[in-house]
N, C-alpha and C positions, 0 to 999 in steps of 0.2 A: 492543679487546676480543679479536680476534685473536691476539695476545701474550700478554692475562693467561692464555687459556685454554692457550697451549702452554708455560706453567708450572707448569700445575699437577700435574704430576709430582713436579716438584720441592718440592712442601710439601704431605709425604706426612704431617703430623700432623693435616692437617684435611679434614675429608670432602666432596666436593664438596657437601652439601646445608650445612654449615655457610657453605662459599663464597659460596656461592646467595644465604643470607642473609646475610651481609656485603654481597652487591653490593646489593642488592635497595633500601636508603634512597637507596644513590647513582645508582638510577636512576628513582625513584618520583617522582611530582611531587611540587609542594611542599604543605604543610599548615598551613591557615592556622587556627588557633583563634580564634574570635571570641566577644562579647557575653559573657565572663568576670569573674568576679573572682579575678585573677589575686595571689598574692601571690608577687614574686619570689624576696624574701630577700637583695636585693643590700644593699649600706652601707647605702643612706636606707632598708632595707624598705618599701618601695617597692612600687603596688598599680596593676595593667597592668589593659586590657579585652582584651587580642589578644597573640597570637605568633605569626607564621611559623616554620617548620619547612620546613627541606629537609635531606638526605640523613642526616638522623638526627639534625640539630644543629638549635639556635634561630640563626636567623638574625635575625629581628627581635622588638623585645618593644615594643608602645606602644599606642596608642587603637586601638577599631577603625578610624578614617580612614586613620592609618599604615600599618594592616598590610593596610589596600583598596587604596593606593595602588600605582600600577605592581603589579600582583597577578594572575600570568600566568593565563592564560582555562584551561590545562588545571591550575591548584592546587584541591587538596579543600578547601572548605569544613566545617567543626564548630561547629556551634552550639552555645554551653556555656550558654545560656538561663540567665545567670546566678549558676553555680555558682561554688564556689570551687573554686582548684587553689591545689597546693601543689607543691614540689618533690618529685621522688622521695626519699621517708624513708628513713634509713639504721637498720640495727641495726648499732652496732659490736662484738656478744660474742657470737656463737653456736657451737654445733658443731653443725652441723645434719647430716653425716654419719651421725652418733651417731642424735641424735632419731631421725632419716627413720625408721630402722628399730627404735627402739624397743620397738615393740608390733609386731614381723612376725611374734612368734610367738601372742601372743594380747593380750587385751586388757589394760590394768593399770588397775584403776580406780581414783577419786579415795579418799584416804587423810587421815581429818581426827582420827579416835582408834586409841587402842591396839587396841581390839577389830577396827575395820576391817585393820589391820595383821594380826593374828594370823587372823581370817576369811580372809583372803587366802593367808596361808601353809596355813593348814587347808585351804583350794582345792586348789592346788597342790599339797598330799600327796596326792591324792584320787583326780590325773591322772599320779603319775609313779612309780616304781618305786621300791622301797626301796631306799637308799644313792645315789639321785639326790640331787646339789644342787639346793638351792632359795636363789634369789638373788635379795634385791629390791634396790632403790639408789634413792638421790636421791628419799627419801620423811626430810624432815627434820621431823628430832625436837619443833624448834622450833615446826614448824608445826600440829605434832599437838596436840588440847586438851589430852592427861595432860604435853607435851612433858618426854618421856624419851624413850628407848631399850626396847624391849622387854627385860624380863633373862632371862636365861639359861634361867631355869627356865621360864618362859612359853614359850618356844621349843621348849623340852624339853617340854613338856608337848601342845604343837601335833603338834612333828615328832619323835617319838623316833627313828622309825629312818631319818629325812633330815639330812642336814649343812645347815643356814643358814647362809647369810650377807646382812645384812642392813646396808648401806652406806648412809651419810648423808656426804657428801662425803669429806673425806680420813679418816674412823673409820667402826670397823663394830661390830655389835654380831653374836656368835655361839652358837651351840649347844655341849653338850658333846660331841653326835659330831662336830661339826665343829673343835673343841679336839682331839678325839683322836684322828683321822686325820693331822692338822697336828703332832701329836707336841709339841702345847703342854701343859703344866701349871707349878705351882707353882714350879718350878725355871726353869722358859724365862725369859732374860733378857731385858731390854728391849734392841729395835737398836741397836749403837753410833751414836754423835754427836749423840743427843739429840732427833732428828727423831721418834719416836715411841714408845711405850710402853704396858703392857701394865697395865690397871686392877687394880686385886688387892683385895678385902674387908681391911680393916685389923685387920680380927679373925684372920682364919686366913689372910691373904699366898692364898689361893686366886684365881685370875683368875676377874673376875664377869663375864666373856665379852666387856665390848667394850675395844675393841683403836683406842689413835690413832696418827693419823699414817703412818707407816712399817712399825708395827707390824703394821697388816693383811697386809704384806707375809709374817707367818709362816703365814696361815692359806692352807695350799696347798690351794684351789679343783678343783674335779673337775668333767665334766660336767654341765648342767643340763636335758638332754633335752630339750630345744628347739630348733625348729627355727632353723637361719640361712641367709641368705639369700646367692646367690648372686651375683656382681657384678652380673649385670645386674638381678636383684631391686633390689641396692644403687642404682643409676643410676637405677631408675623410682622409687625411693621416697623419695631424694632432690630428684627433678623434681616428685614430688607436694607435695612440702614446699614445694621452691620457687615453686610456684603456690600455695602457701596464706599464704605471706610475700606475694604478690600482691597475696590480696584484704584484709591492713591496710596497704595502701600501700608495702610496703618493695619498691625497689629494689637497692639493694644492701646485703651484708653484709659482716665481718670474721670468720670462722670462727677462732678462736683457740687454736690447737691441735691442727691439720692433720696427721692422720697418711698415709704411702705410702699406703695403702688411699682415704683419704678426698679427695689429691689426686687420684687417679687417678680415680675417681668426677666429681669436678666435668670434668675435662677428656671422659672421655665426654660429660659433658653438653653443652659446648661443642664438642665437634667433631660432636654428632647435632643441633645446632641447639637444644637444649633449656636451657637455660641463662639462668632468667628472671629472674635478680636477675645482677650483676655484685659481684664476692667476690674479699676483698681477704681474702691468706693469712697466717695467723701459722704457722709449723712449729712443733710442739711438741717440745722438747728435752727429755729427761729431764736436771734439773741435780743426781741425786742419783750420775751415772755419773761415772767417771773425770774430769779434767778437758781429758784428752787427745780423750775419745770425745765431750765435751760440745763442742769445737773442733770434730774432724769432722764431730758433725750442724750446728754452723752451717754450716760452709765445701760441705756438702752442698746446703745450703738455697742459701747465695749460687750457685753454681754450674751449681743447676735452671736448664733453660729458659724456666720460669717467672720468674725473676726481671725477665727483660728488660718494661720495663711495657708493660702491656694494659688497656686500662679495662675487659675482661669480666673476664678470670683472669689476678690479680698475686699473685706470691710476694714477699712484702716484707718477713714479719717475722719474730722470734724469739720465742715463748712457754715459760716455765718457770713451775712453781711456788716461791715464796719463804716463803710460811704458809700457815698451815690456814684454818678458815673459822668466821664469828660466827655461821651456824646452825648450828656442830657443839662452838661454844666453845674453837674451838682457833685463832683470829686473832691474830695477835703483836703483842700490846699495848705500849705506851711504861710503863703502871701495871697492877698486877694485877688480875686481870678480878675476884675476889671470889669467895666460897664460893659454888655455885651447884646446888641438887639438879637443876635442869630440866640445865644444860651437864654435872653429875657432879663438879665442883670442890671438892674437900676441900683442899686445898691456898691459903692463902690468900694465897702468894705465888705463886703458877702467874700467870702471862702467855700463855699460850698457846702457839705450835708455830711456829718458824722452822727453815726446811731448808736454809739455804744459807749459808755464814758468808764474811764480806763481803769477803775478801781473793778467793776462787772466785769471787763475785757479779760483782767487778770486774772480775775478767778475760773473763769470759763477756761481759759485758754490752758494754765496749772492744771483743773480736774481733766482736762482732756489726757494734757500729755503723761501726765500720773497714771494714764488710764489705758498706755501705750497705743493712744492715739493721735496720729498726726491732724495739727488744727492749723486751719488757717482761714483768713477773711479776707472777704472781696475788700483790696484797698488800694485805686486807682490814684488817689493826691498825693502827693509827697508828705500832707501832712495827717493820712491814714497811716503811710507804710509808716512813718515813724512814732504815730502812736501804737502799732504793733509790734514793732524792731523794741520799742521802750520797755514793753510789756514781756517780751521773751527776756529780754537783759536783765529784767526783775528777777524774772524766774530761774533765768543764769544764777544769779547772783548769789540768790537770797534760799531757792528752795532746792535745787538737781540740776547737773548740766542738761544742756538745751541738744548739745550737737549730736549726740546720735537718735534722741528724735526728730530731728529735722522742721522744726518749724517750718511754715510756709507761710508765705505772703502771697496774695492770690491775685493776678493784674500787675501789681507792682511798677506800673507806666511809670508812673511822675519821681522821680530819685533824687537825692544830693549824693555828695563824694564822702559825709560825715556817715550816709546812711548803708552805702556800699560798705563800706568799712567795716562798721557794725556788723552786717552780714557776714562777714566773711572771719571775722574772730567769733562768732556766736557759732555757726555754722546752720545758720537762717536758710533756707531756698528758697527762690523765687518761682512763678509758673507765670509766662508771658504770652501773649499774643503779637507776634510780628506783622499780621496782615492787618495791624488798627495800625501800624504806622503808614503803610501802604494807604486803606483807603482813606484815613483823618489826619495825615500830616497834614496838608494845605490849610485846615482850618484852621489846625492845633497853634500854624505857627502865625498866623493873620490874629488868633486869639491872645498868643501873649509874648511872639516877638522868638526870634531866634535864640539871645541868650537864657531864656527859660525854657529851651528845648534841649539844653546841651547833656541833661541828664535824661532825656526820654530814651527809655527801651535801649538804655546804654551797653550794648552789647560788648564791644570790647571791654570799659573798663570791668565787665562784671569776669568775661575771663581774664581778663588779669592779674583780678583782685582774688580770683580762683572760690566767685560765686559760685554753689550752682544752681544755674538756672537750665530750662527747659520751656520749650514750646507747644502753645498749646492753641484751639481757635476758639475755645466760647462758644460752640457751636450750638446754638437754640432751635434753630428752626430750618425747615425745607432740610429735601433729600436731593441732592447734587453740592458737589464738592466745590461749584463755583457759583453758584445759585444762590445757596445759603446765605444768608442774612450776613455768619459770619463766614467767611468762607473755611473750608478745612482742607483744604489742598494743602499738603505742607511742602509741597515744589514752590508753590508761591510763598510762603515763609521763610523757605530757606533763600527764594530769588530776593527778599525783603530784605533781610539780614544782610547778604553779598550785595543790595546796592545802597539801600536808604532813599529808595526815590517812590515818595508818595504819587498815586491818579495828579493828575491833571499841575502836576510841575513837571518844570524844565528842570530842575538842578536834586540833587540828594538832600536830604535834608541831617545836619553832622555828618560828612561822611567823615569824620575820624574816629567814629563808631565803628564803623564795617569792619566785619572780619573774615578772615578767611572758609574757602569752603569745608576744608574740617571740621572748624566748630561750627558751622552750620551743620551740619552730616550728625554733631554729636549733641545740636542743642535738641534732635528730635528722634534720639537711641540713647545711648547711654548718661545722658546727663537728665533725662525724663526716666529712665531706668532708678536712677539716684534717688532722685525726686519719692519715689513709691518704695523702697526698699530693696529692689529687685536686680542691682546689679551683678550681681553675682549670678541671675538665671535668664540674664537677657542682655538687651542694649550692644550687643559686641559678637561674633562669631567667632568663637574661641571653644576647646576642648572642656566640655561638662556643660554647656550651657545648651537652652530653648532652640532647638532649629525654627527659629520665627527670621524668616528673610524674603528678599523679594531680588524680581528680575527688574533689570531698567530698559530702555531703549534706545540708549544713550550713555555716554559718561560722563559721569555728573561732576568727575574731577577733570575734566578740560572740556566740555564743551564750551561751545561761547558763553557768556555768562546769563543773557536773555536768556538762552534757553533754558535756562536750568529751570524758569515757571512752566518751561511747556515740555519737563518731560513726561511721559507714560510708564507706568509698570505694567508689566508684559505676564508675571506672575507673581503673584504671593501665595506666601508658604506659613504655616504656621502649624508649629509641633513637628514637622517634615510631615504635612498633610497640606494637600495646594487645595487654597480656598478659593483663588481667582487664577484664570486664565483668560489672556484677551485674543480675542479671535480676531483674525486678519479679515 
C-alpha cells in the first residue's frame, strides 16, 4: 500500500478520490447475496438463489448452501427475500452529453399537435427580444397528430420579427426572416452532391421554408438567448442523468457520437468518482469533410488515451452519418418511399437521403477498423444498411476479416432476408431501437403497407440467423426515462419486442417477429455486452465477471406480459457498489 500511494504523482489524470474508489471493492469484504431469483443470462439461462461478490467482481454464483459454504465471518450478508435480479442492462445508443443539458435553459414540454408547436414558439417570442432565434429540435413531425411540419406561414404568423428554426432530425422547417437573414430565396441552389435540398412550391419554384438534409446547412443560425451552461454545469448534469439511467436499471451505455466537449465531460466524471453507468465511446466523425480530415479525426480517436480499454471509459468506436431518417422521410430506401403529404414526397421516385458514396464509405470505414476501431453509420433504409453490409464485405473480402471487429450498423430499422444473411456470415452487428417501433409503427405501416414492414426491427429472424443485435434508445433529449423525446426505459423495449404493438393500434404489427422473453432479457445485457467487446466482463452473472446487477419488483420471467413495461427497479448495483435505491 506503501508503494501504490508513492505513485500517485505519477497518474496525474485521476484524482485521489477516484483512486479511493478504485481501491475501496479491493479492500471491502466480500458480499454475499442470498435467497434470490437470480437470473444469470449465461448459455443455459440459467436461474441462481446466491452470488458472492468480492472486490467488485462475482466470484461465486449457485444455491444459497454454495455461497454459505466456507463464507468468511467478516462477508455482508443481503437478503434479496426473493426478488428477481437481472444483469446490469445496457443502452447501446445514447448521447447523453446532449440530453443532460437539454432543458438547462428552461423547460420544453411535451409536443403531440401543431398547435402545441406553435403555443410554444408564441412562448418563446414572449420571453426573448426581437431578432432573437428561436430554435426548437427533435420534436418529430411523425409523431405529432396533424404529422407535418409547421409551414412557413404558420411560423410567420407566430414569429414575425424572430428567425425559426424548427429541426426534426436531419430537415428543418423555417421562417421567412430566417430565409432572409440566410440570404436564401428562389434562386439558392441546392448543396452540391445530392445530400440535401431545398423544398420549393411547384407552382411558383418559391422555397416553402423546410430544408433536407444538408440543406439546413444554409440557414446560418444566430443567437438564441439562452442560457448555456458552463463545464461544470455540463459535468453535474450529466451525473444527474446518469443517476437517472440508474433508476431503470441501466448500467452502462454507448454514447454514439462523442464529441471533445462530451468526452471531456465523462472523464470529469470519472476522475470526481461520479461516473455511475460505465460508457462505451463512439467519436463522431463528420463524413461530409474532406476525406483527408475524415482520416485525421479517426486516427485522432485511435490515438486518445482513451482508447487503451477501461471497463468505466472506453474510446472504441467511429460514428458517421450514411442517411437521413424514417421520422423525417428522408431514410435511404432499396424502393421508393411513395408520395407522402405527412413525409412532403411529391416525387414518387424519391428514395430518400444518402450522404456518403461508397467508394469514401469504404475507405473511412477500412482506416477505422485497421485502426481497432469499431465503425458504424446511422443507416435507417434498407438501402443504407446495404450500402454498409456491401462495404464491410469489401473489406471482408479483399483487405482482413471483418468478424472479430465487429462492424456495426447503427438503426438498422428497414432489413431484407438477403441483408440478415450477410450479417450474419460477416459477423456485422446491429444496435436497434425497439421503442420507434412502439411509437411509429402506425405511421410506418399507413406509409408503405404491411408487406414492406415484414423485415422492420425483425427481431426473431435476426436470432435466428444468430445476428447480434442489441438495444438501444437514441436517447437526445430530456431527463426522464419516459419523457424523453426518445424514451430509454428499456422495460418498455423489452415490452416492444414481447408484443410488436405500436400507440394507437388494435393489433401487433408482424407478430411472427416476437420473441421470447430471454432474448428480450439478453438483447439489453449480453448481446449489447457483445456489441462493445465486453462480454467477457459483463452482460451475464457468472464467476470473474463485473458485479453490475439490479433488483426488480416483479418477475419479469412470468409476469403478465403488460407488465413487463411497468416494471421498477428497486436497486441497482454497479461494481457491488449500489448506485440507486428506491425508497418506499
Amino acid at each position: 500500500m506503501i508503494r501504490f500511494f508513492s505513485q500517485l504523482s505519477q497518474l496525474s489524470q485521476l484524482s485521489l478520490l477516484s483512486l479511493l474508489a478504485l481501491i475501496a471493492p479491493l479492500t471491502a469484504a466480500p458480499q454475499a447475496f442470498l435467497n434470490g431469483h437470480i437470473v444469470t443470462v449465461d448459455d443455459q439461462f440459467s436461474i441462481a438463489e446466491a452470488m458472492l461478490v468480492d472486490g467488485g467482481r462475482i466470484t461465486k454464483v449457485g444455491t444459497n448452501a454454495a455461497i454459505e459454504e466456507g463464507l468468511p465471518a467478516d462477508a455482508t450478508r443481503y437478503d434479496l427475500k426473493g426478488a428477481t435480479v437481472l444483469p446490469g442492462l445496457m443502452d447501446s445508443h445514447v448521447h447523453s452529453t446532449g440530453a443532460a443539458v437539454y432543458e438547462f435553459d428552461h423547460i420544453i414540454p411535451d409536443m403531440e399537435t401543431m398547435a402545441d408547436v406553435l403555443s410554444y414558439i408564441r412562448a418563446r417570442v414572449s420571453k426573448v427580444p426581437e431578432g432573437t432565434w428561436i430554435s426548437l429540435s427533435q420534436v418529430f413531425i411523425t409523431r405529432l397528430r396533424e404529422q407535418r411540419f409547421p409551414t412557413r406561414q404558420e411560423l410567420d404568423e407566430v414569429a414575425p420579427k424572430n428567425p425559426v428554426f424548427f429541426r426534426t432530425g436531419p430537415d428543418a422547417a423555417v421562417n421567412t426572416l430566417a430565409m432572409t437573414l440566410s440570404g436564401v430565396d428562389r434562386n439558392t441552389k441546392d448543396p452540391e452532391g445530392g445530400a440535401g435540398r431545398i423544398e420549393r412550391d411547384p407552382a411558383t419554384g418559391e422555397p416553402t421554408g423546410i430544408f433536407r438534409g444538408s440543406a439546413t446547412g444554409l440557414i446560418k443560425r444566430g443567437s438564441t438567448g439562452t442560457k448555456s451552461p458552463n463545464e461544470q454545469e455540463k459535468t453535474d448534469a450529466l451525473a444527474k442523468l446518469l443517476a437517472d439511467y440508474n433508476q431503470v436499471g441501466l448500467t452502462s451505455i454507448s454514447d454514439r457520437g462523442a464529441s471533445d466537449s462530451g468526452i471531456e465531460s465523462y472523464m470529469a466524471l470519472r476522475d470526481s468518482g461520479r461516473l455511475s453507468c460505465r460508457v462505451f465511446l463512439y467519436y463522431g466523425v463528420n463524413a461530409q469533410a474532406p476525406i483527408e480530415q475524415v482520416l485525421k479525426q479517426i486516427d485522432k480517436a485511435a490515438d486518445h488515451p482513451l482508447h487503451a480499454h477501461s471497463s468505466d471509459l472506453w474510446l472504441r468506436g467511429i460514428k458517421i452519418f450514411l442517411d437521413g431518417g424514417m421520422l423525417t422521410g428522408s431514410a435511404y430506401m432499396q424502393r421508393p418511399w411513395g408520395v407522402s403529404s405527412a413525409y412532403g414526397i411529391v416525387d414518387p421516385k424519391y428514395q430518400g437521403m444518402v450522404y456518403v458514396d461508397p467508394e469514401k464509405l469504404y475507405t473511412m470505414a477500412r482506416h477505422a477498423l485497421s485502426r481497432d476501431l469499431q465503425f458504424t453509420a446511422h443507416s435507417v433504409g434498407d438501402g443504407a444498411v446495404k450500402r454498409l453490409v456491401d462495404v464491410y464485405s469489401r473489406i471482408d473480402d479483399n483487405d482482413f476479416p471483418v468478424r472479430d471487429k465487429r462492424p456495426c450498423v447503427t438503426h438498422c430499422n428497414f432489413m431484407a432476408a438477403d441483408l440478415i444473411d450477410t450479417m450474419a456470415k460477416r459477423g456485422i452487428v446491429a444496435d436497434i431501437q425497439p421503442a420507434w417501433l412502439y411509437l411509429d409503427g402506425r405511421t410506418l405501416l399507413k406509409q408503405f403497407g404491411n408487406d414492406r414492414l415484414q423485415y422492420f426491427q425483425p427481431y426473431k429472424t435476426l436470432e435466428e440467423k444468430g445476428v447480434i443485435a442489441g438495444g438501444g434508445s437514441d436517447h437526445m433529449q430530456k431527463i426522464g426515462s419516459l419523457r424523453s423525446v426518445n424514451p430509454y426505459n428499456p422495460f418498455l423495449g423489452m415490452w416492444t419486442m414481447l408484443t410488436r404493438h405500436p400507440r394507437w393500434m388494435g393489433e401487433s404489427l408482424h407478430p411472427e417477429q416476437i420473441v421470447d422473453r430471454a432474448y428480450a432479457i439478453r438483447f439489453y445485457t449480453i448481446n449489447n455486452a457483445k456489441i462493445s467487446f465486453e462480454e467477457n466482463e459483463k452482460g451475464s452473472l457468472e464467476k470473474g465477471k463485473l458485479a453490475d446487477f439490479i433488483v426488480l419488483d416483479r418477475d419479469i420471467l412470468s409476469c403478465p406480459v403488460d407488465e413487463v413495461r411497468e416494471i421498477q427497479v428497486q436497486q441497482t448495483w454497479l461494481g457491488a457498489k449500489q448506485v440507486f435505491e428506491r425508497k418506499s
